[in-house]
Backbone as a chain_set.jsonl record, in Angstrom:
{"seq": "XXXXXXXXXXXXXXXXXXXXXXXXXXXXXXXXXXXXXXXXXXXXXXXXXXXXXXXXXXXXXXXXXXXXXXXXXXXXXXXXXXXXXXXXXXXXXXXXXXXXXXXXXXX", "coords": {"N": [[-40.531, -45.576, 25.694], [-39.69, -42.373, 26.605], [-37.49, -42.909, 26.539], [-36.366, -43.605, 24.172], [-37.069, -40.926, 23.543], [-35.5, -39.386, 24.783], [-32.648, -40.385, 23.75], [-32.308, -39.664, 20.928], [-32.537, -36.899, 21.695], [-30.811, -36.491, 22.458], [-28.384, -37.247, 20.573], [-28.715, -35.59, 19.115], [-28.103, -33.19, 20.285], [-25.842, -34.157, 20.272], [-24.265, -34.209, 17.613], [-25.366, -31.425, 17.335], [-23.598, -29.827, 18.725], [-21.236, -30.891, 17.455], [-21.123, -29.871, 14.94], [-21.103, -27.748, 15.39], [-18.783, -27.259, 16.542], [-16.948, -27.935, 13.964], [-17.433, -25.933, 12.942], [-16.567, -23.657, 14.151], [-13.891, -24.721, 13.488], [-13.583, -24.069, 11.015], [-14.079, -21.38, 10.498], [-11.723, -20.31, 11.872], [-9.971, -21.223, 10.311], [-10.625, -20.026, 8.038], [-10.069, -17.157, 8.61], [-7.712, -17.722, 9.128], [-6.393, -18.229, 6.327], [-7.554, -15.734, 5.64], [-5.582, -13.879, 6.249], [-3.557, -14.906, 5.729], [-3.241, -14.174, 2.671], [-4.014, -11.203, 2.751], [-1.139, -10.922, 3.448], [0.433, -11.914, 1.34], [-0.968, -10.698, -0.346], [0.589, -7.664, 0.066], [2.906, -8.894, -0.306], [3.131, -9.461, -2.889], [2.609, -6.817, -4.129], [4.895, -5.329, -2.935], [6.759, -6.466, -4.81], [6.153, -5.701, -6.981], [6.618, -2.902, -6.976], [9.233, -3.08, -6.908], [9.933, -4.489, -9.119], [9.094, -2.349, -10.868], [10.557, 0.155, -9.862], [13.372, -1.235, -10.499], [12.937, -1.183, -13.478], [13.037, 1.569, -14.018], [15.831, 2.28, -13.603], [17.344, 0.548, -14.853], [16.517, 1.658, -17.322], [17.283, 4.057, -16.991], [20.25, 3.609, -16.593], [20.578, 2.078, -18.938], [20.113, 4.218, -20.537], [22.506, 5.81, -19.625], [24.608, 4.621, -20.917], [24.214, 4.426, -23.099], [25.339, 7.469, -23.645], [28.103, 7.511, -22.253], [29.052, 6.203, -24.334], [28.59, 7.384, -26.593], [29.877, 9.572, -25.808], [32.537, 8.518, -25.731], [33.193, 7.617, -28.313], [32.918, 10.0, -29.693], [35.785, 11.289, -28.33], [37.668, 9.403, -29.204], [37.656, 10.023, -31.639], [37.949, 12.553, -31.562], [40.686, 12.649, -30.747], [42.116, 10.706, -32.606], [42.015, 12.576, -34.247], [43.226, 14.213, -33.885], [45.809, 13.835, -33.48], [46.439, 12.638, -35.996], [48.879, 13.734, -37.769], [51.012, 13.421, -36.794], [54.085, 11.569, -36.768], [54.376, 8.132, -36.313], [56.567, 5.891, -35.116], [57.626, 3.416, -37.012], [54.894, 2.827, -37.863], [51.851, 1.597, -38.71], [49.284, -0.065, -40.153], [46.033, 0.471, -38.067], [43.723, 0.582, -35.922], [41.555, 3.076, -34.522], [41.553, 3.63, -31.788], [43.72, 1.778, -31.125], [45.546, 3.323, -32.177], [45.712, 5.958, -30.552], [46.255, 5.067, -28.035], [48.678, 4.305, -28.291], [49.679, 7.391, -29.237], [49.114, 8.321, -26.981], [51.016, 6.776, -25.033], [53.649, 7.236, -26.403], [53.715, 10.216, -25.909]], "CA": [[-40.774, -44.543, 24.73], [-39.221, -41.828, 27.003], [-36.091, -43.081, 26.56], [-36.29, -43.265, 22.748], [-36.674, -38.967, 22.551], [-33.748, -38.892, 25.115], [-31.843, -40.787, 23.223], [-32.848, -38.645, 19.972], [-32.419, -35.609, 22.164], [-28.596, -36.507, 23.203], [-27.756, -37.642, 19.237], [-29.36, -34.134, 18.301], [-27.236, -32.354, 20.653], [-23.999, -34.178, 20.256], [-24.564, -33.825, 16.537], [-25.433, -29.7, 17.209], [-22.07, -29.306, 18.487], [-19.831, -31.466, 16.377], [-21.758, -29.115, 13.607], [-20.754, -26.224, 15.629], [-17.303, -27.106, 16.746], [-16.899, -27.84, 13.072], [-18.222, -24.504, 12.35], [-15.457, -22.878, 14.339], [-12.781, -24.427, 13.187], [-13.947, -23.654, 9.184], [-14.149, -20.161, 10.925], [-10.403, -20.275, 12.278], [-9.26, -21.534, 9.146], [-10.949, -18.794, 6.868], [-9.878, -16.232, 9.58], [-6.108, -18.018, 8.864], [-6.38, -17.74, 4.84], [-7.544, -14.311, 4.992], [-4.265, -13.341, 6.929], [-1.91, -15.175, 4.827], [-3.802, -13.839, 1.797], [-3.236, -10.312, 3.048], [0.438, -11.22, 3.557], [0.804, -12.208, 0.084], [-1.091, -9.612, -1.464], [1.088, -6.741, 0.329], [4.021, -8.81, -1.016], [3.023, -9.165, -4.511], [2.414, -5.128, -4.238], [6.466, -4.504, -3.096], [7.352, -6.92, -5.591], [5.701, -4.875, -8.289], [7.213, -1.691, -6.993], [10.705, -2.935, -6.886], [10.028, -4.302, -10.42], [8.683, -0.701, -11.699], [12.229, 0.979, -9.613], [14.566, -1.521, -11.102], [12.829, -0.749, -14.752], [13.471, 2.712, -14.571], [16.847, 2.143, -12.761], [17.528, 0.097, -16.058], [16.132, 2.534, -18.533], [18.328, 5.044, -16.698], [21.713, 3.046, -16.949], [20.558, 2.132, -20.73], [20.405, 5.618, -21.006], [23.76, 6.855, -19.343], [25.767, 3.436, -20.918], [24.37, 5.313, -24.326], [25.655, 8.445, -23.461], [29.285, 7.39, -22.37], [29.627, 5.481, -25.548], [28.969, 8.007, -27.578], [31.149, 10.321, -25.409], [33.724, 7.878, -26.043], [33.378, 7.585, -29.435], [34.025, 11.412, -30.235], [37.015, 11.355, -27.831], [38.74, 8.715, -30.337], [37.295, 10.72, -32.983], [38.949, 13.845, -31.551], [42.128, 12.266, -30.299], [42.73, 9.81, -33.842], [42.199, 13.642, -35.293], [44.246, 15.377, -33.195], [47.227, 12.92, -33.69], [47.095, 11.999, -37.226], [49.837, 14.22, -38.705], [52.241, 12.921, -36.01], [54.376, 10.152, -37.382], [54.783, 7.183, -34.925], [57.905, 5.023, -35.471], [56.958, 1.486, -37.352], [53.199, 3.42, -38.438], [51.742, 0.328, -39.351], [47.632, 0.464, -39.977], [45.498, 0.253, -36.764], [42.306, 1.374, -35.351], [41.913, 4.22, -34.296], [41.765, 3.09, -30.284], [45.234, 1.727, -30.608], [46.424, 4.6, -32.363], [45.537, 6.738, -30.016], [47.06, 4.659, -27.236], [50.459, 4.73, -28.878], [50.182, 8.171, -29.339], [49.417, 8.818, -25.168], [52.481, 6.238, -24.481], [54.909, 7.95, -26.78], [54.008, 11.279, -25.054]], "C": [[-40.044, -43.251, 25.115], [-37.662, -41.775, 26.713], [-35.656, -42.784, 25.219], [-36.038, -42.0, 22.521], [-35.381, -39.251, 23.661], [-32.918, -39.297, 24.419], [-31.588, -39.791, 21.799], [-32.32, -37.559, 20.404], [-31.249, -35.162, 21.606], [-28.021, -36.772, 21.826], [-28.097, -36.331, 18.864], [-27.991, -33.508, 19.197], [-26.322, -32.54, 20.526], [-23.526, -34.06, 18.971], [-24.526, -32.214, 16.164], [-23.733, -29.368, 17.474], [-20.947, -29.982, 18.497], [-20.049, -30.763, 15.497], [-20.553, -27.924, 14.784], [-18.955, -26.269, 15.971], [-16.454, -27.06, 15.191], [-16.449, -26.379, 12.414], [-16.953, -23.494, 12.734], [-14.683, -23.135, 13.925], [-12.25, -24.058, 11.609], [-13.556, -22.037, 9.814], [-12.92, -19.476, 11.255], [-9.624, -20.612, 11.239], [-9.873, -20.358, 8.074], [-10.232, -17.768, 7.473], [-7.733, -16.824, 8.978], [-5.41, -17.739, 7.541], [-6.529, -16.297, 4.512], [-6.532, -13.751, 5.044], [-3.223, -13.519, 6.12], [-2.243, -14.692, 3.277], [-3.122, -12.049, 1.714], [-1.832, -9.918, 3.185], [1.028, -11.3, 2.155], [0.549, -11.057, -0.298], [0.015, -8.293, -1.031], [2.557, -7.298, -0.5], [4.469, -8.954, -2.429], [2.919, -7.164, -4.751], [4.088, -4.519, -4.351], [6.718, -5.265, -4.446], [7.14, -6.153, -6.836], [6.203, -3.5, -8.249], [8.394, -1.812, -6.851], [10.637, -3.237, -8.414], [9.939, -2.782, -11.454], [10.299, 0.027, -11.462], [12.975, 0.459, -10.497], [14.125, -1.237, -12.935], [13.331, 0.557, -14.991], [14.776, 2.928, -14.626], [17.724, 1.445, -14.486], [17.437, 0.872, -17.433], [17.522, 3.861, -18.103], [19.745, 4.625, -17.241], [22.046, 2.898, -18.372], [21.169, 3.348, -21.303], [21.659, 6.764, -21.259], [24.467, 5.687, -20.468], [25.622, 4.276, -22.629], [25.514, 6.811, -24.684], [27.268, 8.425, -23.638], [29.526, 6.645, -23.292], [29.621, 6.25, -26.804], [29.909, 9.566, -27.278], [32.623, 9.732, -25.684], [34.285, 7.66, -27.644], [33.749, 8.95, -30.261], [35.312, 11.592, -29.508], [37.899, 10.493, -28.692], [38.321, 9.254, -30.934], [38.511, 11.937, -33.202], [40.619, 13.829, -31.323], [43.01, 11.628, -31.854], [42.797, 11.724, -34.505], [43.487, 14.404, -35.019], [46.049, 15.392, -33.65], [47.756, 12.475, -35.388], [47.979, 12.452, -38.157], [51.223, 14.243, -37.827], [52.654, 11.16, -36.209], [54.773, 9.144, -36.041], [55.619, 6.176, -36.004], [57.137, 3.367, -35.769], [55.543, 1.605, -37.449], [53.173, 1.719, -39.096], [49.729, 1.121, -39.515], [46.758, -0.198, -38.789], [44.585, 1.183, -36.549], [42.252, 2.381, -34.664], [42.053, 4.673, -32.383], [43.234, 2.751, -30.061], [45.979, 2.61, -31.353], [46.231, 5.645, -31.854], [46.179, 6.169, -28.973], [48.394, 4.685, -27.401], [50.717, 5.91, -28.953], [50.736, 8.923, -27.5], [50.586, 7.734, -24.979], [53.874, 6.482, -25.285], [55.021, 9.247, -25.912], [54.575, 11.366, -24.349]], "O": [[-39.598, -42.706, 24.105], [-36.892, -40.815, 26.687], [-34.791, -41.942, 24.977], [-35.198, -41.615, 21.707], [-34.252, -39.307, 23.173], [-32.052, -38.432, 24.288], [-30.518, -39.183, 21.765], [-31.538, -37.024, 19.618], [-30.804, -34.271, 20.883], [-26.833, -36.447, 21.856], [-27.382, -36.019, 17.911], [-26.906, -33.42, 18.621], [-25.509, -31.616, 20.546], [-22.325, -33.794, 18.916], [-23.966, -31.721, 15.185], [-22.914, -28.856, 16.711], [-19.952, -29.848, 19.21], [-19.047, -30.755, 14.783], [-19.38, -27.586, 14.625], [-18.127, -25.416, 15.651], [-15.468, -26.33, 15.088], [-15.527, -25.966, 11.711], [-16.426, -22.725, 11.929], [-14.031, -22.146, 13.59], [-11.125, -23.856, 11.152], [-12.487, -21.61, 9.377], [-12.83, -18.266, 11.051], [-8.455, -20.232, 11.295], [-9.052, -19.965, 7.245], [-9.502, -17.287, 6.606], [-6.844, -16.084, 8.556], [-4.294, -17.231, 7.428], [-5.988, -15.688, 3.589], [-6.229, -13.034, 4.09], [-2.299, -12.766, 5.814], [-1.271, -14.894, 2.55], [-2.195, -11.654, 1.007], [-1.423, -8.764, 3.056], [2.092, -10.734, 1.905], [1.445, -10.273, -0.611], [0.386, -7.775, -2.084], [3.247, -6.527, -1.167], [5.542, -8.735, -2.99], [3.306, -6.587, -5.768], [4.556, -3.746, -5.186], [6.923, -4.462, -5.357], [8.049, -6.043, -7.659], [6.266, -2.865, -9.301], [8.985, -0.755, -6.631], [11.193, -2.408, -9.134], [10.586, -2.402, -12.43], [11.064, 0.363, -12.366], [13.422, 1.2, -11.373], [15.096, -1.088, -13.677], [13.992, 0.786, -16.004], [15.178, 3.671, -15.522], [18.637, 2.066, -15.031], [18.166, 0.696, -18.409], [18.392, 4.336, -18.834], [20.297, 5.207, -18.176], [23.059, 3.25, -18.977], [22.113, 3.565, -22.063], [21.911, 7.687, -22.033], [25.204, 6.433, -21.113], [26.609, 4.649, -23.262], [26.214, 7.036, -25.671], [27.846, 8.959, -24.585], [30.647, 6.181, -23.086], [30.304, 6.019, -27.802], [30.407, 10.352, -28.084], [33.642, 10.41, -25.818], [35.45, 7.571, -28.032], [34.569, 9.044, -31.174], [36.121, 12.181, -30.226], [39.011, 10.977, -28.898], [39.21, 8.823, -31.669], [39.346, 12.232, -34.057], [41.478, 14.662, -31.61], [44.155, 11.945, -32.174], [43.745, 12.001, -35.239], [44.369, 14.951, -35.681], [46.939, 16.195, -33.931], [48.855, 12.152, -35.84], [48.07, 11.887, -39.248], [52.236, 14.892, -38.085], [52.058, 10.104, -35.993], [55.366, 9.484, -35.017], [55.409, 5.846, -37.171], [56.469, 2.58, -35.099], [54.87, 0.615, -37.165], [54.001, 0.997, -39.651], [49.204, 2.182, -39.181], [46.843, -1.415, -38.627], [44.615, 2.362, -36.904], [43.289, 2.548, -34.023], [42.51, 5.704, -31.891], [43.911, 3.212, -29.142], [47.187, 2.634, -31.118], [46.528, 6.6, -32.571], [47.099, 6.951, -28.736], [49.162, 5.128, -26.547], [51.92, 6.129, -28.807], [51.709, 9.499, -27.013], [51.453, 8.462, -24.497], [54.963, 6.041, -24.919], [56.046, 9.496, -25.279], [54.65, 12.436, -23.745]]}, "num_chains": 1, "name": "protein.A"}
């Protein structure tokens, strides 16, 4: 009968810490997820602040690519004006980009 609880005892205890060794390594593995969790979240964070830079960075360029196009577009405005009572040899009809180029390579 003695032998029976030892036996009981020793299945209880080798049972307590397979539970507990268990226990740590659930513990070492949550402890491992939180870390790489943290890792992520900091790099979902840059990722969202390089997205926000390159939006504005984009809105900016939109902005200038507007700008020099419609700087460009009064410069042939002002240049086709400037030029159009100067006859060019073999006047044929042409846009006002390559008649402005013909007029700077006759100059």
């Amino acid at each position: 009968m003695c032998t029976f609880f030892i036996d009981k005892i020793f299945l209880l205890l080798i049972t307590v810490a397979a539970r507990e060794a268990e226990l740590r390594q659930l513990r070492k593995s949550n402890t491992d997820y939180e870390q790489q969790n943290a890792i992520l979240q900091k790099h979902i964070e840059n990722m969202k602040a390089a997205v926000e830079k390159l939006e504005v960075e984009t809105m900016q360029q939109r902005n200038n690519n507007v700008a020099l196009q419609q700087h460009l577009d009064h410069m042939r405005a002002t240049l086709t004006a400037s030029f159009q009572n100067i006859p060019l040899p073999g006047k044929m009809l042409m846009n006002s980009s390559l008649y402005a180029l013909k007029q700077c390579i006759i100059l």
